[in-house]
Structures are given as C-alpha cells and as structure tokens.
MDAnalysis code that builds the backbone (N, CA, C; Angstrom):
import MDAnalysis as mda
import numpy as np

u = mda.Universe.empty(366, n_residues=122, atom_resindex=np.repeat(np.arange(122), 3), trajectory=True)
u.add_TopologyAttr("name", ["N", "CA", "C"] * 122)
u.add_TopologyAttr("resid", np.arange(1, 123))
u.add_TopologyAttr("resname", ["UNK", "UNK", "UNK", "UNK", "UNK", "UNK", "UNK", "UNK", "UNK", "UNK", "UNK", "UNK", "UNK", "UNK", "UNK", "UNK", "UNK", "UNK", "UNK", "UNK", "UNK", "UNK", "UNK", "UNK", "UNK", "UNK", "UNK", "UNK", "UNK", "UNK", "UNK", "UNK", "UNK", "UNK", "UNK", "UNK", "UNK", "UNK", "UNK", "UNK", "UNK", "UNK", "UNK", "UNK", "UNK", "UNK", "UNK", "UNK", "UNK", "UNK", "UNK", "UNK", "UNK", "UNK", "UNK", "UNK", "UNK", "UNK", "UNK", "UNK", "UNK", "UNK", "UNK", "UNK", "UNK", "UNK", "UNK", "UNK", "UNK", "UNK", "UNK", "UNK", "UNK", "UNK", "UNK", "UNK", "UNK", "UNK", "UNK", "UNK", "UNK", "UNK", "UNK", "UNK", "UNK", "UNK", "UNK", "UNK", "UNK", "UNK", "UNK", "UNK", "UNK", "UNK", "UNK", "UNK", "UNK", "UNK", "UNK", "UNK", "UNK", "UNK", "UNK", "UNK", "UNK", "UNK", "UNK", "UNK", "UNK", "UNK", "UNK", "UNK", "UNK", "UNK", "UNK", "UNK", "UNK", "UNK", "UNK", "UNK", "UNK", "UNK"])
u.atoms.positions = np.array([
    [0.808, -1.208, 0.000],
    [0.000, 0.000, 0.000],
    [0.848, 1.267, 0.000],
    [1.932, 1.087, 0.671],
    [2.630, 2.670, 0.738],
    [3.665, 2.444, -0.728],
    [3.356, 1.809, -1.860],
    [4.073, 2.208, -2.980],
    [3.534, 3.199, -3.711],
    [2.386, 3.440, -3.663],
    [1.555, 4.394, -4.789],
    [2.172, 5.409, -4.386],
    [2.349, 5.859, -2.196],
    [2.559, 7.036, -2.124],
    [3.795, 7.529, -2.388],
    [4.691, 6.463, -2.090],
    [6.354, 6.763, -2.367],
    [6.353, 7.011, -3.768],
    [6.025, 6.441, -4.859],
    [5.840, 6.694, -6.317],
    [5.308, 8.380, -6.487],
    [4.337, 8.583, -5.973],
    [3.478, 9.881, -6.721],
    [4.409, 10.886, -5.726],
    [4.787, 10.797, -4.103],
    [6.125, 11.537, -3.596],
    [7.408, 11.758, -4.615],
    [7.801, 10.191, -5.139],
    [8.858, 10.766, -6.381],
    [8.926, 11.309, -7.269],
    [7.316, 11.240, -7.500],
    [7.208, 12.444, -9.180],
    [7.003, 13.638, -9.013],
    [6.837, 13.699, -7.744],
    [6.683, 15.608, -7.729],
    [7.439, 16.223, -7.102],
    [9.010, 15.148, -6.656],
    [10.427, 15.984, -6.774],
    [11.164, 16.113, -7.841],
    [10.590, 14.573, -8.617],
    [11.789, 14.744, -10.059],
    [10.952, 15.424, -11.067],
    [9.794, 15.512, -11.546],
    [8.489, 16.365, -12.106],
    [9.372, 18.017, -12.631],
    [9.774, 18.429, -11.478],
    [10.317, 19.855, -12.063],
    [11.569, 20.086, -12.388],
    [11.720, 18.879, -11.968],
    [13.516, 19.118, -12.729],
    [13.546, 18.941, -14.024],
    [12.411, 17.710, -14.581],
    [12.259, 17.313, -15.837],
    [11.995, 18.827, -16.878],
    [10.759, 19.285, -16.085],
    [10.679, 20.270, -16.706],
    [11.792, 21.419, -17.273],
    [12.142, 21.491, -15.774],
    [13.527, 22.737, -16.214],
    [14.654, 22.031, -17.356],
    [14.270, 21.074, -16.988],
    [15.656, 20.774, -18.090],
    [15.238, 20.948, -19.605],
    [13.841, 20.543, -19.815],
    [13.104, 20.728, -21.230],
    [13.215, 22.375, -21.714],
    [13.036, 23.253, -20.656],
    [12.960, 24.959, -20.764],
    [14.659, 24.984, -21.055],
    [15.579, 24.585, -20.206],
    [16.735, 24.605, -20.355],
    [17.316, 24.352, -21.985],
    [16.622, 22.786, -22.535],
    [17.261, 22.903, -23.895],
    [16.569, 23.538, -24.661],
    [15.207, 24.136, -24.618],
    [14.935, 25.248, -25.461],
    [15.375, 26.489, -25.385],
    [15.994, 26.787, -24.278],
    [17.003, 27.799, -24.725],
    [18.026, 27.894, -25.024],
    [18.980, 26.664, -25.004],
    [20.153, 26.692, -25.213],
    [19.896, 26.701, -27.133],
    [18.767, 25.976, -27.357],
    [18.255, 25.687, -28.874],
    [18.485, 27.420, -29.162],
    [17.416, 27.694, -28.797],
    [17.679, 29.089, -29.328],
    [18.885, 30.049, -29.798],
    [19.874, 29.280, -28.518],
    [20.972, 30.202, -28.576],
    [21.870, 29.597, -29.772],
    [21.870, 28.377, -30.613],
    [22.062, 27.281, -30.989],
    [21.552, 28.240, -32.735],
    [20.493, 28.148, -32.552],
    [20.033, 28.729, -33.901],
    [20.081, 30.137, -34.053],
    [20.800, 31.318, -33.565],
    [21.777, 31.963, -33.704],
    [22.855, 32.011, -35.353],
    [22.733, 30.660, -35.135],
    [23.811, 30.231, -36.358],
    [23.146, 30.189, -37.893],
    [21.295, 29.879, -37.504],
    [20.555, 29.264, -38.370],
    [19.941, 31.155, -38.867],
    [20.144, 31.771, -37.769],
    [19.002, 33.483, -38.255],
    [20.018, 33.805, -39.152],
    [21.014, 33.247, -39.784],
    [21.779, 34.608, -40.851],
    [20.757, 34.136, -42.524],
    [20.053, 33.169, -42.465],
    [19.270, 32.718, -43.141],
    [17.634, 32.273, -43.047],
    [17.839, 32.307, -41.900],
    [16.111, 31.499, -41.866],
    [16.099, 32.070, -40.570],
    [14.125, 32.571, -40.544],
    [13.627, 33.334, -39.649],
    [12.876, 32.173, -38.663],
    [12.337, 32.803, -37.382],
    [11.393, 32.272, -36.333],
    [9.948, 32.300, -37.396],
    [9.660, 32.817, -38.363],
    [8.321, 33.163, -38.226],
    [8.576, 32.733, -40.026],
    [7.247, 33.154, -40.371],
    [6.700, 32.760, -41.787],
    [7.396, 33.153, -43.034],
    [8.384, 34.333, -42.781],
    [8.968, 35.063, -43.129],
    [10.069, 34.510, -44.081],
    [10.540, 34.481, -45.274],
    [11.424, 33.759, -45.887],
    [12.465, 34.710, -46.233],
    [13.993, 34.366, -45.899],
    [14.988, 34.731, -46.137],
    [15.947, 34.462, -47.561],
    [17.221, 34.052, -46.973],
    [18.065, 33.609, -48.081],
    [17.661, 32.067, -47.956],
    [16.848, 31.770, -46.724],
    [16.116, 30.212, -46.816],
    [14.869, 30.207, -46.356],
    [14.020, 28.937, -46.048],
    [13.028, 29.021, -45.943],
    [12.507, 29.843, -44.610],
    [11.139, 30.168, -43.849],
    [11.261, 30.420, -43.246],
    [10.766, 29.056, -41.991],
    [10.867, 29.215, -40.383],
    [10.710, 27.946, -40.060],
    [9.656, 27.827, -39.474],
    [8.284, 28.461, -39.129],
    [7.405, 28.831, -38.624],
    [6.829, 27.374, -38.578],
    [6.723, 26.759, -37.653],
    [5.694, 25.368, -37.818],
    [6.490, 24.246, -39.284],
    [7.038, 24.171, -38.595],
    [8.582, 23.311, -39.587],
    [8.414, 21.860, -39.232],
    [7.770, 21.198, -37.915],
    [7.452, 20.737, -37.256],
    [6.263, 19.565, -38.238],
    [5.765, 18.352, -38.853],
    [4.825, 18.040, -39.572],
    [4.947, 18.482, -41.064],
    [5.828, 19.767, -41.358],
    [5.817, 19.770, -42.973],
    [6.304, 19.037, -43.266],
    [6.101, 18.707, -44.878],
    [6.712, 18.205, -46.076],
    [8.543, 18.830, -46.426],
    [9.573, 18.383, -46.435],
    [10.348, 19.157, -47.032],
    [9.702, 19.499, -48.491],
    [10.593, 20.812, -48.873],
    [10.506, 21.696, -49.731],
    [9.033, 22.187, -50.115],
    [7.871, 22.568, -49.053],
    [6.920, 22.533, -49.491],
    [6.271, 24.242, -48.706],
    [7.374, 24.555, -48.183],
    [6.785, 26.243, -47.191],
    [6.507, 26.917, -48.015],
    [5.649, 27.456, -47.436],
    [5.203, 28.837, -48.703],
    [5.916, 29.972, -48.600],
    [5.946, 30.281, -50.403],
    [6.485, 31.218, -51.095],
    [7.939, 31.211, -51.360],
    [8.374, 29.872, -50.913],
    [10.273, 29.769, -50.702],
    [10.455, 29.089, -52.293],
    [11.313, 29.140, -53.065],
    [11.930, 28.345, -54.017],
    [12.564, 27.632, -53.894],
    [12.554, 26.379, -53.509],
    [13.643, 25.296, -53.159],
    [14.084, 24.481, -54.351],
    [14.809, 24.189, -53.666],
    [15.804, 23.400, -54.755],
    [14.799, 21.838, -55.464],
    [15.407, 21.515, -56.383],
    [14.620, 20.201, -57.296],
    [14.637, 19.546, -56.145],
    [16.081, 18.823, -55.552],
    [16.530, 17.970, -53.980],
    [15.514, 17.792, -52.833],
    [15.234, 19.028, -52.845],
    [14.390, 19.302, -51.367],
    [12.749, 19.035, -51.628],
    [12.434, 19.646, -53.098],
    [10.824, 19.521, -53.434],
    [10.662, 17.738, -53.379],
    [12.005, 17.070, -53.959],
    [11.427, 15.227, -54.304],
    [11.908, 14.511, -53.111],
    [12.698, 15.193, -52.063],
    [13.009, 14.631, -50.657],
    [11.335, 13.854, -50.331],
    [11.553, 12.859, -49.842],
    [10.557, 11.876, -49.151],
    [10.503, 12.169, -47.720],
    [10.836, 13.740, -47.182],
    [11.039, 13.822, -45.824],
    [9.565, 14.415, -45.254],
    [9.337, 14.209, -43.886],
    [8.062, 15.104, -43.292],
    [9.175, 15.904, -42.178],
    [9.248, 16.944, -41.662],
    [9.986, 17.070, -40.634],
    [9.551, 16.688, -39.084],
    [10.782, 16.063, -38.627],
    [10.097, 16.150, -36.946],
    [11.211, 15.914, -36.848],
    [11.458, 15.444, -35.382],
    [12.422, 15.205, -34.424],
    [13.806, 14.770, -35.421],
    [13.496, 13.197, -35.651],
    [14.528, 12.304, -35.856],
    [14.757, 13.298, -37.356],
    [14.310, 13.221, -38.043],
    [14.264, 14.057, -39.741],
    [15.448, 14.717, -39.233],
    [14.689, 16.315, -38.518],
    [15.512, 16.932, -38.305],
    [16.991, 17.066, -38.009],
    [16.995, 16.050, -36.841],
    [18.400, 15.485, -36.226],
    [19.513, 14.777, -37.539],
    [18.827, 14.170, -38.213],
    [19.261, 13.678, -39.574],
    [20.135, 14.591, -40.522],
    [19.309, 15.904, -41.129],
    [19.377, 16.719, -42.088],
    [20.377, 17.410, -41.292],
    [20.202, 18.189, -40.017],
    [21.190, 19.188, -39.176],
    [22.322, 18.115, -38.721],
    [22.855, 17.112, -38.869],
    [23.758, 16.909, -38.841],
    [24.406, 16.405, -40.179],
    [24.029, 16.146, -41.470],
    [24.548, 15.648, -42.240],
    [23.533, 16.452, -43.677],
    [23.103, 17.623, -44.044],
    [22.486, 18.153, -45.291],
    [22.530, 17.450, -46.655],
    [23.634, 17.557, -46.635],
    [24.170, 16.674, -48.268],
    [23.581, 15.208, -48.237],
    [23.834, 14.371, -47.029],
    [23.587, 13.241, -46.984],
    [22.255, 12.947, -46.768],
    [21.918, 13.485, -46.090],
    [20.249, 13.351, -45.819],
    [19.580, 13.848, -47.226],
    [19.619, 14.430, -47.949],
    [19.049, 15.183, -48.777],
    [20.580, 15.491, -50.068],
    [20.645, 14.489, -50.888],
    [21.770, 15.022, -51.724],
    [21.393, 16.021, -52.769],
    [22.184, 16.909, -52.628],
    [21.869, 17.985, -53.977],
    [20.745, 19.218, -53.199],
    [20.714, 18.945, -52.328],
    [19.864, 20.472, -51.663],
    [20.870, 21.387, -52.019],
    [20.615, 22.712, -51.724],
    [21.419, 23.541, -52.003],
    [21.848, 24.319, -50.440],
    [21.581, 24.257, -49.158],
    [21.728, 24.720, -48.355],
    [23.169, 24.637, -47.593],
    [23.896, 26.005, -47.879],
    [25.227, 26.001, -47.955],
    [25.975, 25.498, -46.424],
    [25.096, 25.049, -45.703],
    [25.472, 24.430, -43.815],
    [26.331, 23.095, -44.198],
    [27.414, 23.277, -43.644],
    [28.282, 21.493, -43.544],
    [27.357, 20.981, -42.414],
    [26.723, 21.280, -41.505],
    [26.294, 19.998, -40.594],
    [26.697, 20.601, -39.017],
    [25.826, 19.871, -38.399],
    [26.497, 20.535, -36.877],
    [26.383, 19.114, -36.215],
    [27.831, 18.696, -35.682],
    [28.116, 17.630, -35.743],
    [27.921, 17.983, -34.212],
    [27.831, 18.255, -33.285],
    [27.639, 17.898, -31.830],
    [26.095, 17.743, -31.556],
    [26.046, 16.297, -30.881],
    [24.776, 15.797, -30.879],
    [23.704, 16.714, -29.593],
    [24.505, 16.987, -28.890],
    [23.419, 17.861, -28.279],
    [23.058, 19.010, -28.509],
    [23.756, 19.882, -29.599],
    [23.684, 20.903, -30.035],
    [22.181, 21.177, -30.976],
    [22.160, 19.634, -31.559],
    [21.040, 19.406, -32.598],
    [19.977, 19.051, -31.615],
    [20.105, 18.645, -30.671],
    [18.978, 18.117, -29.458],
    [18.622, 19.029, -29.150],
    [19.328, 20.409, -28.417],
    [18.575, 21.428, -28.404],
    [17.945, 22.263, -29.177],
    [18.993, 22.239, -30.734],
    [17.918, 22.946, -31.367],
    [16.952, 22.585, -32.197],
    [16.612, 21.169, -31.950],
    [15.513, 20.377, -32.539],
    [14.158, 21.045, -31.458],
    [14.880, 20.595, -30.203],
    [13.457, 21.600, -29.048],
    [13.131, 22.823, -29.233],
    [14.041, 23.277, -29.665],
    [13.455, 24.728, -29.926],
    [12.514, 24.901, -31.270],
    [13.264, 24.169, -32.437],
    [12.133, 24.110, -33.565],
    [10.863, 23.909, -33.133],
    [10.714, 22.860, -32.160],
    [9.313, 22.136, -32.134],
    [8.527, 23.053, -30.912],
    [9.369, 24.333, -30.873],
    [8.071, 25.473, -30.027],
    [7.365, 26.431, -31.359],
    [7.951, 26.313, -32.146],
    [7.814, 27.451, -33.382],
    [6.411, 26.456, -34.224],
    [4.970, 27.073, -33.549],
    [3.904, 26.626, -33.727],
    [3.374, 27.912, -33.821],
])
C-alpha cells in the first residue's frame, strides 16, 4: 500500500527538474540557432532560406512562397524530431543535392537542443 505514495512523492520531486531541463534545452536551442538566423527566420517570413514557422509536420521543400531546390521539393522527408536530427547533422547526406550552404552541426546535443526549440515554433 505505501508504494503508490512513495511513487506519486517521487514524481513531484523529479516532475520539475524534468521540466527545467526541457525549458533549459529550449534555450540553449535558441541560442544554438543563432547560427541558423543569418538565413532562416522564427516566423513565416522567408529569407536567403526558408522560413521555419511550424517546420514541425511539414513536407520538405513545401513552405510557402520559398523556391527550393529540385533535392528538397522530391526529398521523401516530413519534418520532426529524428528528420531533423538527420538533415542538421549531415544536409548533403540526408538530402543530396539540396542547395543549403550548412556542412552539418556535428555535436549531438547541439542538434537536441535545437531540434526543441524548432518544435516550439507553432
């Protein structure tokens, strides 16, 4: 009988740490895509790339009003998590012949955070 209470006692010490740490990599994301604003905006807005507003469930090459490359329109990609993590560490490979001039950001937590941060941009 006293497991339920020791259980639901443990989730509402470790409960906010979880949290902070989720707020934590969305900002470090942010600070992360820094690298990504000399081209692509927070919002609907299209730059020298697409823009990323709800990036989250699209189609590659399919945002409105952007011109993408042949690569990106016949990519078989939807974006989310893993996609993402894919393409931001390896462009060329994930997608050969895109035109998006990024080598890749090879530190895996770097892409972890700024995968969290994409997936606030709703």
């Amino acid at each position: 009988m006293k497991a339920p209470f020791v259980l639901s006692g443990l989730l509402c010490v470790l409960l906010p740490g979880v949290a902070g740490l989720r707020a934590g990599e969305i900002e470090k994301g942010r600070q992360v895509f820094a690298l990504c604003s000399v081209c692509h905006a927070v919002t609907a807005e299209n730059k020298t790339g697409p823009g990323l507003l709800r990036i989250i469930g699209r189609k590659a090459g399919t945002g409105p009003g952007f011109r993408y490359s042949r690569a990106m329109k016949h990519a078989k990609i939807v974006w989310d998590a893993n996609t993402l993590d894919a393409y931001l560490a390896d462009p060329q490979g994930t997608v050969p012949g895109n035109v998006m001039p990024f080598p890749g950001l090879p530190n895996d937590q770097q892409r972890k955070d700024l995968v969290a941060y994409l997936q606030t941009l709703k």
